[in-house]
N, C-alpha and C positions, 0 to 999 in steps of 0.2 A: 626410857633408858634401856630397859630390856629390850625392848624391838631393837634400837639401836645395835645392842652386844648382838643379839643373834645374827641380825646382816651381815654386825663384822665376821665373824664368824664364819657366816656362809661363805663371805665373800675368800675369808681365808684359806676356807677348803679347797676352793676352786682356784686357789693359786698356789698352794702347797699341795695339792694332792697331787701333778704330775710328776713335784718334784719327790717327792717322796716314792711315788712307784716308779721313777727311773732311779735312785739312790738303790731301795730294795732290788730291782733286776740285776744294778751292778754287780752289787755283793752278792749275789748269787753264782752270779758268774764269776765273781776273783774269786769264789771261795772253792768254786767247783762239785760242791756239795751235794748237788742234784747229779751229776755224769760221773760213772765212776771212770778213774783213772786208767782202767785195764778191768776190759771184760772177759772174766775166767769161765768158764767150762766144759760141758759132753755133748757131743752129738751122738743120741741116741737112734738110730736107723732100723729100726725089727721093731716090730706091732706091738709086741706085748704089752699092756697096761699095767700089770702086777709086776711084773719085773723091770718097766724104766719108774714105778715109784719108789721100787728099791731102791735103784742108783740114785733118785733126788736125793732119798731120807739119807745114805750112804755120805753123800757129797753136798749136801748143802750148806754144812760148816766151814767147807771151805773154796767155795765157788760164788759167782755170783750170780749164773749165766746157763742158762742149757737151750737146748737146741731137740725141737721135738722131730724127729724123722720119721717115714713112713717108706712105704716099698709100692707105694702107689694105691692101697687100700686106703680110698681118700672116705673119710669116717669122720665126719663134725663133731659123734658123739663123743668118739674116742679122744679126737681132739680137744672137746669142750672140759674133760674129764683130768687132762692129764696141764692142759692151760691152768684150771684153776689149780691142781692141785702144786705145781710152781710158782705158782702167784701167791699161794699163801704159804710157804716157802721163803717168801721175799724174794726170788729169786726176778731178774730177766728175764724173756723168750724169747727166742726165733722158733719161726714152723719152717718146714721145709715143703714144697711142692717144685713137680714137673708136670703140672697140670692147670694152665689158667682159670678155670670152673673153682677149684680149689685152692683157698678155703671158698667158702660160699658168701653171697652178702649179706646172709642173717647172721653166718659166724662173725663177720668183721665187724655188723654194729656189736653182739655182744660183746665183742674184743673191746671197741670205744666204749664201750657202757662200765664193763666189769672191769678190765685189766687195766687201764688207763697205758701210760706210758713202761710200763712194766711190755708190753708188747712190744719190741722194736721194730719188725717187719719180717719179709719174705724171705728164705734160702730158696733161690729156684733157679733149679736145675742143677746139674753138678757137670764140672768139670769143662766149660764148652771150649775152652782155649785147648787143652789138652784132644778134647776127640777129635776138633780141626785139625791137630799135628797127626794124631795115630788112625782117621778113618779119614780119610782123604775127601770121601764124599760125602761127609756129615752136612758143612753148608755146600752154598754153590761156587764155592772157591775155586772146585777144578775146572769151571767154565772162564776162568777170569784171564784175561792177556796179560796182565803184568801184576806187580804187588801191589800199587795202588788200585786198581779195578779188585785185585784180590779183599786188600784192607775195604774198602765199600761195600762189596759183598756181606764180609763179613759182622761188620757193623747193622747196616740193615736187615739184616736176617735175624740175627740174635735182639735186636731190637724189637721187632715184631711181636715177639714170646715176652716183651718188658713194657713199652711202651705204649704200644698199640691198643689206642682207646675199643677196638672190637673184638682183639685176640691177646691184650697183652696181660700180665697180672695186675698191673692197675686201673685194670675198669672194675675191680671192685671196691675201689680206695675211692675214697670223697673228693681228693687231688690226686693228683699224679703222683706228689712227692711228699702225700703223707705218710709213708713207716718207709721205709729202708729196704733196697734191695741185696739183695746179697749171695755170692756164689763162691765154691774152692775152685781151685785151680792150679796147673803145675806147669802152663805156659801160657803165651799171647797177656798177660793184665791189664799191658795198657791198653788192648781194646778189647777189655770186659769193658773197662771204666766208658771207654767208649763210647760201646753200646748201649749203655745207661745203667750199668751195676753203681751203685754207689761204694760198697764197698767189698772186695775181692780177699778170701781167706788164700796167703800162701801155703801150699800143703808141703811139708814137711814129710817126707817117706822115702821108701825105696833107697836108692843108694845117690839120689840127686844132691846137688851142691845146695846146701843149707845158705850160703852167702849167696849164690848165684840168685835162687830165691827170693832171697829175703831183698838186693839191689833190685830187682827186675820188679817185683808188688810196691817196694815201698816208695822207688823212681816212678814208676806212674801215678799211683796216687800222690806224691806229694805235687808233682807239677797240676795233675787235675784237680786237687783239693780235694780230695778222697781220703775217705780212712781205709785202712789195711789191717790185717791180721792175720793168723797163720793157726792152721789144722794140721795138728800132728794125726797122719795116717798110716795105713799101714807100709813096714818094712820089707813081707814076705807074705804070699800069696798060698799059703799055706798055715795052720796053727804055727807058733802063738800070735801069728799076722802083726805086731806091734813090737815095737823096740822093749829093750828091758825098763825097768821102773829107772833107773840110776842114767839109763839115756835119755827115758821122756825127761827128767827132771834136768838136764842141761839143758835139751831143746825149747824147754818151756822157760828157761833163764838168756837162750841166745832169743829168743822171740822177745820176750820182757826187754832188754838190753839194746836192742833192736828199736824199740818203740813202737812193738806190733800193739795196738788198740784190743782185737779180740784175740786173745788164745785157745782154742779148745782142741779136744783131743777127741778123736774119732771112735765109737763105740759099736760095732758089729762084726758078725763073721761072713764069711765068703756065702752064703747061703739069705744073710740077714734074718735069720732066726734066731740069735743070741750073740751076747755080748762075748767079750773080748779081756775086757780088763780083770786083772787082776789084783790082786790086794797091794802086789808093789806099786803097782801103776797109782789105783790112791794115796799111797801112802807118799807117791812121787808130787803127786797134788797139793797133797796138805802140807809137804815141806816146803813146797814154791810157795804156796799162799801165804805161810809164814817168814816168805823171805822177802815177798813183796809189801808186806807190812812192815818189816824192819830196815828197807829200801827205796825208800822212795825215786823215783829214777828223774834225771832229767833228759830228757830225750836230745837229740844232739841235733841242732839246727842247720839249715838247709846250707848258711855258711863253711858250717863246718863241714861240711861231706865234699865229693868231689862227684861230680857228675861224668859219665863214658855216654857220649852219645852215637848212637846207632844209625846205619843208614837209610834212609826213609822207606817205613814201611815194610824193611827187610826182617818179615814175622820168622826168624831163627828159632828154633826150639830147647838150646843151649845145651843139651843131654849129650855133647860131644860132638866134633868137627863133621862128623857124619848126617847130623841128623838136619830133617829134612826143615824146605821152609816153606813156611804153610803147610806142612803137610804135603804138598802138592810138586815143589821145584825141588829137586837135589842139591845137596849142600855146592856148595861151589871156591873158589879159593879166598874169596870174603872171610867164609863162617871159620875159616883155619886163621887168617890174619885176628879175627874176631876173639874168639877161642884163645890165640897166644894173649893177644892184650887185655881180656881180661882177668885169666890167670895173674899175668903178673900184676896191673895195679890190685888185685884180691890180695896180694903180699904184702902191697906197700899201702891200701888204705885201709885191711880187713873189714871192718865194721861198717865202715864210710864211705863205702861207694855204693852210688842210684846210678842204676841202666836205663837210659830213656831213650825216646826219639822224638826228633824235629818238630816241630808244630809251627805251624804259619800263623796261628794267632800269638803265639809266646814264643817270640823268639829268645834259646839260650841263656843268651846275654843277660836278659831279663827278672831270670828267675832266680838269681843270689847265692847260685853256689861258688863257694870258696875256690875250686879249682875245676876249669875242664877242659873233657880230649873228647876230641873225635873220633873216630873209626880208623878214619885214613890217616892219621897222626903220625907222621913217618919215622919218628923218634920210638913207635911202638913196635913198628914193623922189622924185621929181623933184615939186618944187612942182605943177606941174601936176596932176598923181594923187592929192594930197590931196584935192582935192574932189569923186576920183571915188566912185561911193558902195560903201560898207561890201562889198557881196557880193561886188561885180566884185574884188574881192581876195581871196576866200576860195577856195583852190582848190576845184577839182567838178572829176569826178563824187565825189571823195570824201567823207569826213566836215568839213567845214570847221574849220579851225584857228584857235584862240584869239586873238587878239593879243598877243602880251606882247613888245613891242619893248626889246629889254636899255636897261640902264643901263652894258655896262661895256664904251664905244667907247674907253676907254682902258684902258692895260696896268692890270689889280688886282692888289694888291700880293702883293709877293715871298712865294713859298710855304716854311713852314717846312721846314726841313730834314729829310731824311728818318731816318726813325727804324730803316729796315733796314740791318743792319750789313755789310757789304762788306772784307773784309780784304786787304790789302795784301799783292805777294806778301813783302813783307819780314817782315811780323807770321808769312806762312804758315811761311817758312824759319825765324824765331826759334824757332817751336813746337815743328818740328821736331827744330831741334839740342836745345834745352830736354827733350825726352824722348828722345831719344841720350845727354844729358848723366847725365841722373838715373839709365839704367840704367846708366851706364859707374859710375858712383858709387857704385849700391848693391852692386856686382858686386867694387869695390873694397874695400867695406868689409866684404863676404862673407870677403874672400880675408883682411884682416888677421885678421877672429875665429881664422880657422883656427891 
């Protein structure tokens, strides 16, 4: 009879055990317990040791999240120094490089050995979207005949620095897509995402449109399945380089509000030899932190928002009807029709509108948002302009794009419900006791045979 019980037994395990470790993954997943909600913190950019453990010990009460920067003195020890000393912190990490050699592959197994999942991955490089629009001959864009030869360019180049198993940063990673790549930026996102960023911080600074932004990061990534976030930087190029405390602390609620994933704030001065922040600046920290705990957000779904879609490829820089595209062609009377129409829907959907473009694998239609316009939408274009003629609208140098001005400037209707099942964690716990129950039962009913 005991041989008997134990077979059953065995045989039970082997047919409850998968159920129960797909029951536990669920619930882990509906409970979300493991990812936090919104990743808070500093990007620390200046070498100092002694003084970014300050800003941990300062800020770890109410962040979750820091970001180790460097000025190119690529130093494992220093990095190995200030990783643990964030890790035991509880806090998350990102490193930052612009040097594929760095980190090294003895620091990344220490990473998998010590840090576990506390390491999210790479910041590398900074800004590449932006220096295509403001250094003309950063890639090889100015060699390109039209926007799409341009958009190609630009892709495989920057690729190269990510991807590329003999120059990219993940020939030190065990997979391609084990930790996260990640970069800031203040134009071009959808081809970071592209290139293979997985997820693109909107920078917040200067006197740039915070909506414009936050549509143009959060339109690419939600169509590529990307996460987004936004790096509050600097204002002014001079001291106190950073908005006041009472300004970061609305930007860090239009981000939050927004459904940016990561927030952090930018920490150095014009030289990167020392921080920036200031006591308001924390103190603008620790009010968000404490708003985001008394707020849980729910982020507003793809239905809800309204999509502006752009003309293929037409890499605009949005910093005003003037500025250039790609860096490389001058603005033209496009980026003026462009410019009027997105001022105004920024009126009529403030929060709720993503800037995207085309994609021949997903097309529009496809991707669920509640209402959208195109470029050439003639309902956007100022009475005047209608009777300008037909070419002067077609963007150049590229291939010129179709007309096809939507029909759906109103919300289309409600999307059925979705058909992927998502279980509750109460269904997850029913299941569980449900097979506790049944083996406490058959075990009982073992014991009367005897």
């Amino acid at each position: 009879m005991r041989f008997k019980l134990a077979v059953f037994l065995f045989v039970a395990l082997l047919v409850f055990q998968p159920i129960l470790s797909f029951t536990s993954r669920v619930a882990a997943q509906v409970s979300g317990a493991e990812v936090p909600d919104v990743y808070v913190g500093i990007d620390v950019a200046y070498e100092s040791v002694e003084e970014t453990k300050q800003i941990i010990d300062k800020s770890c009460s109410y962040t979750n999240l820091f970001v180790i920067g460097c000025l190119g003195e690529y130093n494992d020890t220093r990095l190995d120094e200030i990783s643990q000393y964030v890790y035991d912190k509880n806090l998350y990490f990102i490193v930052y490089s612009d040097h594929p050699p760095y980190p090294s592959d003895e620091w990344f197994d220490k990473a998998r050995k010590n840090w576990g999942d506390k390491f999210l991955g790479i910041y590398f490089y900074d800004e590449p979207g932006g220096k295509q629009l403001d250094q003309a001959d950063y890639h090889s864009v100015e060699s390109a005949e039209n926007y799409t030869d341009a958009a190609e360019k630009y892709i495989n180049y920057t690729n190269l620095g990510l991807r590329n198993e003999h120059w990219g940063i993940t020939q030190n990673f065990v997979h391609p897509t084990e930790y996260q790549l990640f970069t800031s930026d203040y134009a071009l996102y959808w081809y970071d995402y592209k290139a293979g960023y997985d997820t693109v911080f909107a920078e917040f600074g200067w006197n740039y449109s915070r909506q414009i932004n936050v549509a143009l990061c959060r339109g690419a990534a939600a169509v590529q399945n990307k996460d987004w976030g936004v790096m509050i930087a600097w204002t002014y190029t001079h001291p106190p380089y950073i908005e006041s405390g009472p300004e970061l602390y609305d930007d860090m609620i239009l981000a939050y509000e927004s459904g940016a994933k990561y927030i952090i704030v930018f920490d150095s001065n014009e030289d990167w030899t020392a921080g920036i922040l200031q006591q308001e600046h924390f103190d603008a920290m620790e009010r968000f932190w404490q708003y985001i705990q008394d707020n849980p957000r729910t982020i507003s779904s793809v239905s809800e928002r309204t999509a502006y879609v752009l003309p293929e490829h037409y890499a605009y820089g949005f910093r005003g009807p003037k500025d250039k595209i790609w860096g490389f062609w001058e603005a033209d009377e496009i980026a003026t029709v462009i410019s009027m129409s997105v001022a105004s829907l920024l009126q009529v959907c403030e929060h709720k509108l993503d800037i995207i473009y085309p994609d021949e694998n997903l097309p529009v239609s496809s991707l669920g948002y509640g209402t959208v316009v195109h470029w050439n939408d003639t309902r956007l274009i100022p009475s005047d302009w209608l009777n300008t003629p037909t070419s002067r609208l077609s963007p150049s140098p590229s291939s010129p794009v179709s007309p096809s001005p939507t029909q759906q400037l109103t919300p289309t209707a409600s999307l059925p419900p979705s058909t992927d099942t998502v279980l509750s964690p109460s269904y997850v716990y029913l299941a569980i006791v449900g097979v506790v129950v049944l083996v406490l039962v058959s075990l009982v009913m073992l014991k009367q045979r005897r």
